[in-house]
N, C-alpha and C positions, 0 to 999 in steps of 0.2 A: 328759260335758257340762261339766264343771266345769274341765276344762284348757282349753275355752274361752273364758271369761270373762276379758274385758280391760277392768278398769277402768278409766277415765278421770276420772270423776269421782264424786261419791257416789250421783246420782242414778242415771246408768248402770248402775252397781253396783246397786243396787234393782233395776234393769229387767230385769236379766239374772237376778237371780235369782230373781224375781217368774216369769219365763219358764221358767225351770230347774224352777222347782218347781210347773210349769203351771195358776199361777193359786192354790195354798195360798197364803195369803197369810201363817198361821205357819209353815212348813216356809218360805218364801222368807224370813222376819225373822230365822229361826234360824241360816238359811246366811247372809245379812248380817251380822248380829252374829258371829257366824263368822269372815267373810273380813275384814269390817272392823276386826276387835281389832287390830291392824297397821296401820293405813292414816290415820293421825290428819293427814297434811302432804295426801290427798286431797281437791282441791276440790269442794264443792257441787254446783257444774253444770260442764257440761263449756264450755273455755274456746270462743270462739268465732272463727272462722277468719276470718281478714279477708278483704275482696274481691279480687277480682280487680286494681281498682285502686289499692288500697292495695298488695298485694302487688309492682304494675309500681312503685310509686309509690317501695317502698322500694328495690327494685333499681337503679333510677334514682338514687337519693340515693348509694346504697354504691359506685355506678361512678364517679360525680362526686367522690365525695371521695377517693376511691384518685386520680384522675387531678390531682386540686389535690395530692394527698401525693407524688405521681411525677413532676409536671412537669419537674423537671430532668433525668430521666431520659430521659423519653420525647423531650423535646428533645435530647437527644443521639443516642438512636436513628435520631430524623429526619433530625439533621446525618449520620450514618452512612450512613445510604441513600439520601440525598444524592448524600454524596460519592461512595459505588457506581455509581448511574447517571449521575454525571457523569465518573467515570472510564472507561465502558461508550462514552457515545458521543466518546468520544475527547480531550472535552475535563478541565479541572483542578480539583480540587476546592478552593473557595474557603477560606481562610486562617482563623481563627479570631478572630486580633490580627491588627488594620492594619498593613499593611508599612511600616515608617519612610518619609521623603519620600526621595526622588532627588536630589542637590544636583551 
């Protein structure tokens, strides 16, 4: 039962071994003090998972700003497949720099 136990936070850690030790509540303080002597950077309560919409909210932000840090790129891909399907239907794919005038 004890290579069960997945800490997460201190309290969890309690619970699990409150459980382990089915309800002794000195045999589960003995295994805490135990597994705990090691664990001094584990948090209190275990962190909490943010929503659903926080979760869309931040994937939304980390696409947006990859696309503000890529722009020149991805506008060059666009000029590329462009000029693919304009070389497709027959016609020429437009210049990059303005052609000088005609005199």
């Amino acid at each position: 039962m004890i290579g069960t136990i997945q800490p997460t936070s201190k309290t969890s850690l309690k619970l699990q071994c409150l459980t382990i030790a089915k309800g002794d509540v000195k045999t589960a303080q003995e295994l805490y003090d135990y597994l705990a002597a090691g664990l001094e950077t584990l948090p209190d309560f275990d962190p909490v998972k943010p929503t659903f919409l926080e979760t869309t909210k931040n994937t939304a932000d980390g696409i947006l700003q990859w696309v503000r840090e890529n722009k020149e790129t991805l506008g060059e891909g666009i000029d590329f497949v462009k000029g693919l399907i304009s070389k497709r239907n027959g016609g020429t794919a437009t210049p990059k720099t303005p052609l000088p005038p005609i005199n």
